[in-house]
MOPAC internal coordinates of N, CA, C and O (Angstrom, degrees):
PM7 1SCF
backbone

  N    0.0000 0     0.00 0     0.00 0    0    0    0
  C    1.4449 1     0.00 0     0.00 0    1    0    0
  C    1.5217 1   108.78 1     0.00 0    2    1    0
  O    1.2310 1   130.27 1   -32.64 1    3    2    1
  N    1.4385 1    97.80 1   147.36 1    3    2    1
  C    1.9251 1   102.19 1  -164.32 1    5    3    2
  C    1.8660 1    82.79 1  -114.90 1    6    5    3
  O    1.2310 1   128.47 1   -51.24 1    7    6    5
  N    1.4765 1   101.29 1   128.76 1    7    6    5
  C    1.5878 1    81.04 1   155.51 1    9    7    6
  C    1.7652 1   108.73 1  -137.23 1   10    9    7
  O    1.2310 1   114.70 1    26.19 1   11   10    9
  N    1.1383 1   127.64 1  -153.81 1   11   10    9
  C    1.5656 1   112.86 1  -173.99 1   13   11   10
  C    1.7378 1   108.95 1   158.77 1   14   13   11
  O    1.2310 1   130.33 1   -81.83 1   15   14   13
  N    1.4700 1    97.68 1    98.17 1   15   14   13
  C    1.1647 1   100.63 1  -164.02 1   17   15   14
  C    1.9649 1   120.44 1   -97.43 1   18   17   15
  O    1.2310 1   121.59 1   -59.66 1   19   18   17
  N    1.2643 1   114.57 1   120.34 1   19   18   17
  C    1.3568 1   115.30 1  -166.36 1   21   19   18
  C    1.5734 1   104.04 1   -53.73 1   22   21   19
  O    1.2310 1   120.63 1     2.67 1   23   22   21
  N    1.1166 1   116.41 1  -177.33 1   23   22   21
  C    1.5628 1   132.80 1  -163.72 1   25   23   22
  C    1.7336 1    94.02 1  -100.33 1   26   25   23
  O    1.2310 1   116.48 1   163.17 1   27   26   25
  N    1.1138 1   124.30 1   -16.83 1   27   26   25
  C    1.3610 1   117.17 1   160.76 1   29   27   26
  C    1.4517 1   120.93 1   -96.88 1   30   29   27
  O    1.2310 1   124.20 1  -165.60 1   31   30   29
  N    1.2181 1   109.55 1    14.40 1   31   30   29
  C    1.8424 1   111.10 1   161.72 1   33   31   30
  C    1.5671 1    88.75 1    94.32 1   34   33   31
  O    1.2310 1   104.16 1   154.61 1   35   34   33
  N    1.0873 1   146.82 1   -25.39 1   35   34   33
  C    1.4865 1   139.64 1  -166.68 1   37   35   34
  C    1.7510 1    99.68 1   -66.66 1   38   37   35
  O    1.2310 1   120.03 1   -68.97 1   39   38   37
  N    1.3961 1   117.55 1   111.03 1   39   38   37
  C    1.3720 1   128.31 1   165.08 1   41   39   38
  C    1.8900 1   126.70 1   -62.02 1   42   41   39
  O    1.2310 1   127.88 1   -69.91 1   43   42   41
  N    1.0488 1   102.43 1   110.09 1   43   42   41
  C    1.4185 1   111.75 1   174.27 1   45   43   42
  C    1.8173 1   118.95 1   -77.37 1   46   45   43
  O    1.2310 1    94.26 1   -52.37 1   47   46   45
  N    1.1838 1   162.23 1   127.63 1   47   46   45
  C    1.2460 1   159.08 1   159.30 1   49   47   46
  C    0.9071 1   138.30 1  -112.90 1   50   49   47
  O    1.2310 1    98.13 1   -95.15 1   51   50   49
  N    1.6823 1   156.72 1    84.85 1   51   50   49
  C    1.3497 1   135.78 1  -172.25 1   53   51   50
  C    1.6152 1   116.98 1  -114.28 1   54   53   51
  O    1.2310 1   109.48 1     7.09 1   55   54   53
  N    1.1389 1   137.32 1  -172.91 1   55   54   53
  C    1.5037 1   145.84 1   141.15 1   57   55   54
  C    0.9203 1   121.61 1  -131.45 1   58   57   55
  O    1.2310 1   113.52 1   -79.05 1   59   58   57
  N    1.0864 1   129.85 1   100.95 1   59   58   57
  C    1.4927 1   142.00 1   165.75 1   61   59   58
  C    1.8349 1   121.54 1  -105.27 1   62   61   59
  O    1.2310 1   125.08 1   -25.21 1   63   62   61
  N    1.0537 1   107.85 1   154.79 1   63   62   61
  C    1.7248 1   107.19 1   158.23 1   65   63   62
  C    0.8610 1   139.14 1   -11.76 1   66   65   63
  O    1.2310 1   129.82 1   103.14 1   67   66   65
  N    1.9631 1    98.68 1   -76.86 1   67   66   65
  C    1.6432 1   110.30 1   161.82 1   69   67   66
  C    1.5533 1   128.13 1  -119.60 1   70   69   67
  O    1.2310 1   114.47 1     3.33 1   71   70   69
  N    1.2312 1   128.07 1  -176.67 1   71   70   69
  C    1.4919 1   103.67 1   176.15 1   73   71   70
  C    1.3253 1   111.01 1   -83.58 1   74   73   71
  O    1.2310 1   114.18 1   155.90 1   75   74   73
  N    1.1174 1   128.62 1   -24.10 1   75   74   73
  C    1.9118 1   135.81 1   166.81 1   77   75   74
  C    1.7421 1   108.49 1   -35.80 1   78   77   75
  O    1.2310 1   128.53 1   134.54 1   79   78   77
  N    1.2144 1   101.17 1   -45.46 1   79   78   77
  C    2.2876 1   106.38 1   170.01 1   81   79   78
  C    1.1389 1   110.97 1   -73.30 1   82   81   79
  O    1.2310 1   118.87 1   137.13 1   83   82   81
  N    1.7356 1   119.77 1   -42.87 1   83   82   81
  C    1.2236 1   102.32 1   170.93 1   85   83   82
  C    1.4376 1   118.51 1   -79.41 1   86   85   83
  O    1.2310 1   103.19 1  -179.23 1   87   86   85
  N    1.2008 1   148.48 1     0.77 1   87   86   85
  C    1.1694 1   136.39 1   168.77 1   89   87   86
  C    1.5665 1   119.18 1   -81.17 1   90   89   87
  O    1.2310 1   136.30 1   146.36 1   91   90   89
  N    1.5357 1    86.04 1   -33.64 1   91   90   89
  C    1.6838 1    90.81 1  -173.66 1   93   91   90
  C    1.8594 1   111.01 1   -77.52 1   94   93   91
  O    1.2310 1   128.30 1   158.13 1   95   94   93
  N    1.5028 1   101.61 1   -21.87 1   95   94   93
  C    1.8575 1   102.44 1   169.58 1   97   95   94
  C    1.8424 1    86.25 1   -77.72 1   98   97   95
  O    1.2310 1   108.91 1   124.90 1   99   98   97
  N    0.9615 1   138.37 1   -55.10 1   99   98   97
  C    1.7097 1   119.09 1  -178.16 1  101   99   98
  C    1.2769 1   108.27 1   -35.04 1  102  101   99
  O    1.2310 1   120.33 1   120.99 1  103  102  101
  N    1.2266 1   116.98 1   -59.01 1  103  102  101
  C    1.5601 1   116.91 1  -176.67 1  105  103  102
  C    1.4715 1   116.07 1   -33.85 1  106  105  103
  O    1.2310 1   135.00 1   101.15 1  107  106  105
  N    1.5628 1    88.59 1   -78.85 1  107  106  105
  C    1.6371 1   106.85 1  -178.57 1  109  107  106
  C    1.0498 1   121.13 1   -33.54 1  110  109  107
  O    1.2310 1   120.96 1   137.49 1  111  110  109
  N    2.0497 1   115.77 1   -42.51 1  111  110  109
  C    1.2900 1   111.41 1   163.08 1  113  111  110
  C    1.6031 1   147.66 1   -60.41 1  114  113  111
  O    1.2310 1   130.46 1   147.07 1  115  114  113
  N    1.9322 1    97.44 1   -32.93 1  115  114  113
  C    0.7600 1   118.14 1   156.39 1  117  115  114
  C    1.6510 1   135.55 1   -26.02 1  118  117  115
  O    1.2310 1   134.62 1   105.91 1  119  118  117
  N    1.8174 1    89.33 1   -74.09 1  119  118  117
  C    1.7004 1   101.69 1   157.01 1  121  119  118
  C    1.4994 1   118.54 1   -39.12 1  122  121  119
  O    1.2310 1   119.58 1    91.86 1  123  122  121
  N    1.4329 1   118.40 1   -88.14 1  123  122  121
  C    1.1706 1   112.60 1   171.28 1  125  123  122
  C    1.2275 1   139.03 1     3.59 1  126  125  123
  O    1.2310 1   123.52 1   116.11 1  127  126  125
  N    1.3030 1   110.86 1   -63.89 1  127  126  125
  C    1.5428 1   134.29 1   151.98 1  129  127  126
  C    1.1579 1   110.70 1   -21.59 1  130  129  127
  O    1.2310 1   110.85 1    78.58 1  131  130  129
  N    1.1056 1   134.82 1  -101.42 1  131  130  129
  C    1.5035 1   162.34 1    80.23 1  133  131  130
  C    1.7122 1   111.94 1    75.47 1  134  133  131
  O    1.2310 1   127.17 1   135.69 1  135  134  133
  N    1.6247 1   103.81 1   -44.31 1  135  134  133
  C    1.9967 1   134.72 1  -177.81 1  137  135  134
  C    1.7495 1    84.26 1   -83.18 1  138  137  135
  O    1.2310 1   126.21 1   132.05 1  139  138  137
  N    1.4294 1   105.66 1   -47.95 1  139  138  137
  C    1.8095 1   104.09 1  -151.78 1  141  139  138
  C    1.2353 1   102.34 1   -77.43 1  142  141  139
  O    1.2310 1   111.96 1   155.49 1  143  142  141
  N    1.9108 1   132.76 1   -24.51 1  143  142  141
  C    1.2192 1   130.74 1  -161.67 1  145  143  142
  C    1.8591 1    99.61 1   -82.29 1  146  145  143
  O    1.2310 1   121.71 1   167.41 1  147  146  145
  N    1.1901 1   114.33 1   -12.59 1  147  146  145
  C    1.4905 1   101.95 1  -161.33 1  149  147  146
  C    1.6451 1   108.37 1  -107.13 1  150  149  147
  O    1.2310 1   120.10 1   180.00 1  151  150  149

C-alpha cells in the first residue's frame, strides 16, 4: 500500500504492483486537485 498525504491533511491511498503506478495515480491525483482548485 502507497499512501501520501498532501500538506493540507487530505489523504491519498492506492495498491498497485509497483510503486511507479502508484505514484503516477498520485500524480494524476495530484493534478486533479490542482484542475478542481481553479
Amino acid at each position: 500500500m502507497y499512501e501520501y498525504r498532501h500538506t493540507d491533511g487530505e489523504l491519498f491511498s492506492a495498491t498497485a504492483p509497483t510503486i511507479e503506478l502508484c505514484r503516477q495515480w498520485r500524480d494524476e491525483w495530484l493534478a486533479e486537485r490542482s484542475n478542481n482548485s481553479q
